[in-house]
ROKE-731094 format. One record per residue (C-alpha): z, x, y. Coordinates in steps of 0.5 Angstrom, whole numbers, padded with zeros to 4 digits, always signed. Example, Ala and Ser with C-alpha at 12.3 -4.5 7.8 and 13.67 -1.06 7.14 Angstrom:
REM residues 2
+0016+0025-0009;+0014+0027-0002;
This chain:
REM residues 168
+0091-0015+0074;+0089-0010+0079;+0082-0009+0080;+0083-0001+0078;+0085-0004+0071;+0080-0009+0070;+0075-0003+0071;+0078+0001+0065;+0075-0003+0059;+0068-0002+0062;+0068+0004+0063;+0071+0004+0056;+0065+0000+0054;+0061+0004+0058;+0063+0011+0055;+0061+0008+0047;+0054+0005+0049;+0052+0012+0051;+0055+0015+0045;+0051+0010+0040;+0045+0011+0045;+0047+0019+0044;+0046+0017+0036;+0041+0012+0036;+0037+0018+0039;+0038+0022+0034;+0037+0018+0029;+0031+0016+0032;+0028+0023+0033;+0029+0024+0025;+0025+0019+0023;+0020+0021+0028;+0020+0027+0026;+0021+0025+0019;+0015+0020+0019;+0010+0024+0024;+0010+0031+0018;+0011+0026+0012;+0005+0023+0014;+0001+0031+0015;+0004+0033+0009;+0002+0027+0004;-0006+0026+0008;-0006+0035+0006;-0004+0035+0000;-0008+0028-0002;-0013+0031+0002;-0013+0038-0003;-0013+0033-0009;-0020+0031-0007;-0023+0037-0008;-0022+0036-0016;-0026+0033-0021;-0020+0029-0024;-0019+0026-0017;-0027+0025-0015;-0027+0021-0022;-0020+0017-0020;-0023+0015-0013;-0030+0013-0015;-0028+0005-0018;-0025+0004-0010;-0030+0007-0007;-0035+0004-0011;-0032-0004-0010;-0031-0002-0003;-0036-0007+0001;-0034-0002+0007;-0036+0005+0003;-0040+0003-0004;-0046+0007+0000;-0043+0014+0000;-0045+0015-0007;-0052+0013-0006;-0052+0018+0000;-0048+0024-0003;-0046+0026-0011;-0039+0024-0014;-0035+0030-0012;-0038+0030-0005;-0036+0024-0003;-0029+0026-0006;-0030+0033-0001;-0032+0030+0005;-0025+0024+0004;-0022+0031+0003;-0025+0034+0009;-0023+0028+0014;-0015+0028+0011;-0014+0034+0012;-0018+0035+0019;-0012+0028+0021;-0007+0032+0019;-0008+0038+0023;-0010+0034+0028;-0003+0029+0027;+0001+0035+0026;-0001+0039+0033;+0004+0034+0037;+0007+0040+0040;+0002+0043+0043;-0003+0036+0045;-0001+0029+0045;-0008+0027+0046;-0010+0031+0040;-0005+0029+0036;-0007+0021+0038;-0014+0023+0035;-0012+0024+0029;-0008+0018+0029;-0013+0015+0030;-0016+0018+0025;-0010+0016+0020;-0010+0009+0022;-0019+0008+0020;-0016+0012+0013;-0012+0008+0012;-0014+0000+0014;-0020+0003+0008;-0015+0004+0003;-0011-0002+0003;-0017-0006+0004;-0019-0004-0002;-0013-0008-0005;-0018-0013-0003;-0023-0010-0006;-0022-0007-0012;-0022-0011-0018;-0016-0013-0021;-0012-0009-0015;-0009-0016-0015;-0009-0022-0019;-0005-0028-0020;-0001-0030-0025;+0003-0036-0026;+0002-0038-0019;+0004-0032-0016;-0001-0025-0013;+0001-0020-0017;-0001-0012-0016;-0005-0009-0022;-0005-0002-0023;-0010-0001-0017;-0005-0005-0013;+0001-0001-0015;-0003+0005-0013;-0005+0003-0006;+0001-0001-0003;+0003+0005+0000;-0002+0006+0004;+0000+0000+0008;+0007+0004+0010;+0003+0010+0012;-0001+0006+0016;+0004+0003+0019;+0007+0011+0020;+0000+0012+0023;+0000+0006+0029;+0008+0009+0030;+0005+0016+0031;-0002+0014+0035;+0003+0010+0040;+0008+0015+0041;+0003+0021+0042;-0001+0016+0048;+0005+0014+0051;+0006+0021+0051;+0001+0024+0056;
C-alpha cells in the first residue's frame, strides 16, 4: 500500500466526523433553543397563574412549610405573596428570554430561575406528605409528583445561566 491510499480512509473518516458534528450541532441548538424558550413559556404562564386566587390558595401549604419562605405571609396577604412570586417569574422569563440581545441579562435571569426553582424542590423536603416511605421506599405524594418537575427546570436553568455567561 502507497501512502496516497492509506490516507483515503482518513479522510473518509474525517469527512463522517464533521457531518455527525454538523448534526450534532444542530441537534444540540434545538435543544438549546427548545429548553431556553420552554423554560420562559412555562415561568410566564406559571407566573400569569399566581395572580388567581385558586393558584394563591394552592401555593399556600408549600410556602407556608417552607423554612425558607413561611415568613412571606406574616409580611404580605395570601394573594400578595402569590402576586409578588408571579411578579418575580415573569421578570425571570423576560430576562431568560432576551438572549438574543444580551447575555449578561439573560444570565441574570437565569440566576434568577435557579434561586426559583432550588425553593421549589426544596419544598419537596419541606412540604408535608410530599414524600413519604412506604414499604421501605421513598415515594412522591401529591405534593411531590407536582413539584418534581421543578428539578428538570432547574436543571434547564443552570444549562441556560452557563451557556449565557460563557457567551459574553
Amino acid at each position: 500500500m502507497d501512502a496516497a491510499s492509506q490516507s483515503v480512509p482518513t479522510e473518509e473518516m474525517l469527512v463522517k466526523a464533521l457531518l455527525q458534528a454538523r448534526s450534532r450541532t444542530s441537534l444540540e441548538k434545538l435543544g438549546m433553543h427548545v429548553s431556553r424558550y420552554g423554560l420562559v413559556v412555562t415561568l410566564l404562564l406559571i407566573g400569569a397563574l399566581k395572580f388567581t386566587a385558586g393558584e394563591a390558595q394552592g401555593i399556600q401549604p408549600l410556602v407556608a412549610s417552607s423554612p425558607l419562605m413561611f415568613w412571606l405571609y406574616r409580611v404580605l396577604s395570601l394573594q400578595s405573596v402569590s402576586n409578588l412570586i408571579g411578579v418575580i417569574e415573569i421578570v425571570v422569563a423576560g430576562l431568560i428570554a432576551l438572549r438574543p440581545f444580551s447575555a449578561r441579562l439573560s444570565f441574570i435571569g437565569s440566576m434568577g430561575a435557579i434561586v426559583t426553582f432550588l425553593l421549589t424542590v426544596s419544598f419537596l423536603l419541606s412540604t408535608p406528605g410530599a414524600m413519604q416511605f412506604s414499604h421501605g421506599f421513598l415515594l412522591l405524594g401529591d405534593a411531590g409528583q407536582f413539584l418534581i418537575k421543578d428539578l428538570v427546570l432547574l436543571g434547564a436553568s443552570i444549562w441556560t445561566a452557563a451557556e449565557a455567561r460563557n457567551a459574553d
